[in-house]
C-alpha positions as CSV (number, residue, x, y, z in Angstrom):
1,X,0.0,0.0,0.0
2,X,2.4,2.8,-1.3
3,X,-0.1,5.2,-0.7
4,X,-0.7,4.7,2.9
5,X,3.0,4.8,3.3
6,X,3.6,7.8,1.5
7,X,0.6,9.7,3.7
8,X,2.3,8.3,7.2
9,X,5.8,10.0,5.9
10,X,4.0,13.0,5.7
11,X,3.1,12.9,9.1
12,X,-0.9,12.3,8.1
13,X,-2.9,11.3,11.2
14,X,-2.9,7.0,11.7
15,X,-4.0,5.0,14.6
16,X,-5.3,1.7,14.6
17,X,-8.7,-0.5,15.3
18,X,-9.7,-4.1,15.6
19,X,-12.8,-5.0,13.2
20,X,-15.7,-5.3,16.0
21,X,-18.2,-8.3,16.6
22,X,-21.3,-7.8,14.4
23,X,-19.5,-6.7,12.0
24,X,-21.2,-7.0,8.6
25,X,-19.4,-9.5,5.7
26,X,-17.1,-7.1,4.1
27,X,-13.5,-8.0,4.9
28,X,-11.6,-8.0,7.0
29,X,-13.4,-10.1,9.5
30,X,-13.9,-9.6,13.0
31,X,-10.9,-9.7,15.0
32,X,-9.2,-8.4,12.6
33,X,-6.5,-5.9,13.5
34,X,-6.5,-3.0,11.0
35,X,-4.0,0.2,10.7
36,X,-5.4,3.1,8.8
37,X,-3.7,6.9,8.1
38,X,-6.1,10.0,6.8
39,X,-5.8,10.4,3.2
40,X,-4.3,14.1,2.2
41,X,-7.7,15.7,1.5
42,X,-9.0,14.6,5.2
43,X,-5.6,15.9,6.8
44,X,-6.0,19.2,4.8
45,X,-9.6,19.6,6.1
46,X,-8.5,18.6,9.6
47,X,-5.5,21.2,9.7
48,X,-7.6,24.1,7.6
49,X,-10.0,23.7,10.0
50,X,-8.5,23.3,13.4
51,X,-6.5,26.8,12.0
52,X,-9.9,28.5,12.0
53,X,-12.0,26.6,15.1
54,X,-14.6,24.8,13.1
55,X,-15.6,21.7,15.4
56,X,-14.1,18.2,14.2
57,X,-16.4,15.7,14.7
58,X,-14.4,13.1,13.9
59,X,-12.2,11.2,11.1
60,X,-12.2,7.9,11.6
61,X,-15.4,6.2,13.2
62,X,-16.9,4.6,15.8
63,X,-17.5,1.1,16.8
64,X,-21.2,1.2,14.8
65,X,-19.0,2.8,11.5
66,X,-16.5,-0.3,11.9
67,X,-19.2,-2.5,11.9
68,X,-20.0,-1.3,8.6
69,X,-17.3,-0.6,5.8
70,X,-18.4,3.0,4.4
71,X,-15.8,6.1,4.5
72,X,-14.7,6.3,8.3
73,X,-13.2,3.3,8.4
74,X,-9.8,1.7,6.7
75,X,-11.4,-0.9,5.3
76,X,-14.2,1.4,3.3
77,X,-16.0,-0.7,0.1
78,X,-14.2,-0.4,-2.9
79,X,-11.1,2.1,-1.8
80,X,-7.7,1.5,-0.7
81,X,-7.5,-0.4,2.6
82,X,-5.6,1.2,5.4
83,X,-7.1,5.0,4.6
84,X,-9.7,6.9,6.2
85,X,-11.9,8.8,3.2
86,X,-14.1,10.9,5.3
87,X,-14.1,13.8,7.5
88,X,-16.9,15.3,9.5
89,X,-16.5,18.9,10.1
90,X,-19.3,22.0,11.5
91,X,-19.5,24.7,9.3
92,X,-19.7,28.2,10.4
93,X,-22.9,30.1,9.2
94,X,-23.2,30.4,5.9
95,X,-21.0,28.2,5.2
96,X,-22.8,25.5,3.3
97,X,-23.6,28.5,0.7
98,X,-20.0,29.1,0.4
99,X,-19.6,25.4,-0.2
100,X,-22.0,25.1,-3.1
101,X,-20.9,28.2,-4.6
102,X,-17.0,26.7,-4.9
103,X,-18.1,23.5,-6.4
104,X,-20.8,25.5,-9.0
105,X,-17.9,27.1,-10.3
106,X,-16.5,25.1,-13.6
107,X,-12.8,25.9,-13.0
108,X,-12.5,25.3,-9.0
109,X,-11.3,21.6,-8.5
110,X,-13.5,19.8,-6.7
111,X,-13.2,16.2,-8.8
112,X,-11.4,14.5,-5.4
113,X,-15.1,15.0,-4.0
114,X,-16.8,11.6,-3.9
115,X,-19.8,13.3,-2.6
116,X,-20.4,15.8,0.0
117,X,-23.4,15.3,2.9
118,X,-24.9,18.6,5.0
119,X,-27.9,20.2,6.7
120,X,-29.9,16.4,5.7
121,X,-28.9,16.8,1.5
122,X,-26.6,15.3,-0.1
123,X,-24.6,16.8,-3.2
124,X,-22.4,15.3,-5.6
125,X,-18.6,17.2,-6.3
126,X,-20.0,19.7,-8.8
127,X,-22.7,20.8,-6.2
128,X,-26.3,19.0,-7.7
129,X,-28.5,18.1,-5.4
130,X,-28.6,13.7,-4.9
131,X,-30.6,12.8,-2.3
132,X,-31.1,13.8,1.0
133,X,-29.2,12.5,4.1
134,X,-29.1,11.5,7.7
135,X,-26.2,14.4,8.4
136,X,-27.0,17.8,9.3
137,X,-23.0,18.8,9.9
138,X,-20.2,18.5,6.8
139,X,-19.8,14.8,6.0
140,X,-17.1,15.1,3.2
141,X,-15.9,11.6,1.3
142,X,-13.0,11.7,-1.0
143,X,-12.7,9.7,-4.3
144,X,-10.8,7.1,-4.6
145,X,-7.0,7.7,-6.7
146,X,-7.1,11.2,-4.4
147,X,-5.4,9.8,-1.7
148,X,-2.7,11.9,-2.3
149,X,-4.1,15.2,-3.4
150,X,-3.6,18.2,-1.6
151,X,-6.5,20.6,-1.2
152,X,-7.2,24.0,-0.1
153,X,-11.7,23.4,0.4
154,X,-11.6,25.1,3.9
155,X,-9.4,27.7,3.5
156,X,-11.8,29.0,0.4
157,X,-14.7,28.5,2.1
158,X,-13.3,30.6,5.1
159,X,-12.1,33.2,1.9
160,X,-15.5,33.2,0.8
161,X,-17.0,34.0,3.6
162,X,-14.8,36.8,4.5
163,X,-15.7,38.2,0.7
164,X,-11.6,37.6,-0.3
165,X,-11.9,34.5,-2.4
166,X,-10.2,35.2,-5.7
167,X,-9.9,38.9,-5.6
168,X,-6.9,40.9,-6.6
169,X,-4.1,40.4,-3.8
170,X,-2.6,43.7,-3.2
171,X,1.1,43.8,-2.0
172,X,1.8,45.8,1.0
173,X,4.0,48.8,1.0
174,X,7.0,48.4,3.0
175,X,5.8,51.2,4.7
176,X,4.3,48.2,7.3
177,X,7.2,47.2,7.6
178,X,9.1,49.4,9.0
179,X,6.5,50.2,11.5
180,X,6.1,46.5,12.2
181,X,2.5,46.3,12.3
182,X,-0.6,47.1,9.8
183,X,-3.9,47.0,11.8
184,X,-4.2,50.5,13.8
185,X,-2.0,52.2,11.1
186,X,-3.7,55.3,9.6
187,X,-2.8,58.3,7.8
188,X,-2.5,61.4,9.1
189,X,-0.9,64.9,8.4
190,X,-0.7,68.3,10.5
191,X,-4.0,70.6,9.6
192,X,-2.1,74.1,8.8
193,X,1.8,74.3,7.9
194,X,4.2,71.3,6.6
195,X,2.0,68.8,4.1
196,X,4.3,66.0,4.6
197,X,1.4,62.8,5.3
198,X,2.4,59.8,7.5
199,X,1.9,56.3,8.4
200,X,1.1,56.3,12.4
201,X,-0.4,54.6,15.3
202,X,0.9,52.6,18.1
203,X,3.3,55.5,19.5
204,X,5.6,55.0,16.3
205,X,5.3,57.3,12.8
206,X,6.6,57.0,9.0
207,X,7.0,59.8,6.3
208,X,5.0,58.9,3.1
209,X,7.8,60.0,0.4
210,X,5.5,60.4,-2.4
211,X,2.1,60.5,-4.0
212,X,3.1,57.3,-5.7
213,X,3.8,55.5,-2.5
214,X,0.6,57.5,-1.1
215,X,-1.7,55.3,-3.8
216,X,-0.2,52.2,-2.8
217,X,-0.7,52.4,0.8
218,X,-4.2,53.4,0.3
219,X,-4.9,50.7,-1.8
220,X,-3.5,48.4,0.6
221,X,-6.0,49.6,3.0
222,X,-9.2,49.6,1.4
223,X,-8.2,45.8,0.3
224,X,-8.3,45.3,4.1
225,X,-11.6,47.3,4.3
226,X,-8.9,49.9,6.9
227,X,-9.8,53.8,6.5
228,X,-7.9,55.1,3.6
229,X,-8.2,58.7,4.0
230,X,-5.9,61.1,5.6
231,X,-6.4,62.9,8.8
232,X,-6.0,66.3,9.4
233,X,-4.6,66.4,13.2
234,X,-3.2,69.5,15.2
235,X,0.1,67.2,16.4
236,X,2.1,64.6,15.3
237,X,3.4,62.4,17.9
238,X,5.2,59.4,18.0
239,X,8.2,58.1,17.7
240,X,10.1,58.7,13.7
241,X,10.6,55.3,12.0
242,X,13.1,55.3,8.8
């Protein structure tokens, strides 16, 4: 089983079970002692969504799943023995919305979907409707021949949701930089006399050198949704940053 081998040197979640009594009649048979690892897309899921604190209800299964052979066990009908093809996952709001909208859209790769359960429907990878379902949370099963495949589902969901997914990245001014910090940054320059603007907050300040530079940082912060407009203030304090 190269590919189990190939997903425990990557340091992919594994653990062992022993096929349960009253188990049904797909090998192995009870007793049977059986080592399994979470395929790449499962161990993606897990990681993208530990990062953001969606709940993880669970990988492999329990002792009612071994009895049976579907996508929580190692042993699930038809796929590679030894890996776990399924990850259960809550959702924050909106996020089944954000799910269907990824796999309705023709060039986002969802083809390592075998299909996808949630709130009682199930869908299919391209996000059609196939019957409905016992789970309300995420149930996601990965096709077989992706046991390898890295994904990036949970991390686009959470970029849809925040209204980022596939827009314009804009870089950021090395402006940040040298203050050493972004959020709390604004723009500000004295109301009557000198016109030079500046980068401040946080007790620390940085001359904007140009109107060219001026743009850029603006930018920058209407990507973030930050105020972008410059501040008329009687003061300047902080400490000068080069």
């Amino acid at each position: 089983m190269a590919e189990a081998d190939t997903l425990r040197s990557r340091g992919n979640l594994t653990g062992s079970y022993v096929r349960p009594a009253g188990s049904d009649s797909w090998p192995p048979a009870p007793g049977t002692l059986v080592r399994w690892v979470a395929s790449q897309p499962v161990q993606d899921m897990l990681n993208q969504g530990k990062r953001y604190g969606w709940a993880n209800l669970g990988t492999i299964g329990n002792k009612l799943h071994l009895q049976k052979h579907g996508d929580h066990t190692g042993h699930s009908g038809g796929k590679v023995r030894g890996i776990v093809y399924a990850k259960d996952t809550v959702l924050p709001e909106g996020g089944k919305a954000a799910l269907l909208q990824l796999c309705r859209t023709p060039d986002y790769p969802t083809g390592y979907i075998d299909f996808f359960n949630i709130e009682h429907e199930q869908y299919n990878f391209a996000g059609v409707k196939v019957g409905g379902s016992g789970d309300r949370h995420l149930h996601v099963s990965i096709r077989r021949g992706h046991e390898l495949t890295r994904i990036t589902l949970f991390d686009d969901i959470k970029a849809v949701l925040a209204g980022t997914w596939r827009k314009p990245v804009v870089p950021m001014p090395g402006i940040f930089t040298r203050l050493g910090f972004i959020d709390g940054a604004s723009l500000v320059k004295l109301r009557e006399g000198d016109p030079t603007v500046w980068l401040s907050g946080r007790g620390k300040r940085a001359r904007v050198v140009n109107m060219e530079e001026l743009d850029a940082i603006q930018d920058f912060l209407r990507s973030r949704s930050m105020d972008d407009a410059v501040k008329p203030v009687d003061v300047l304090t902080g400490t000068v940053v080069l």
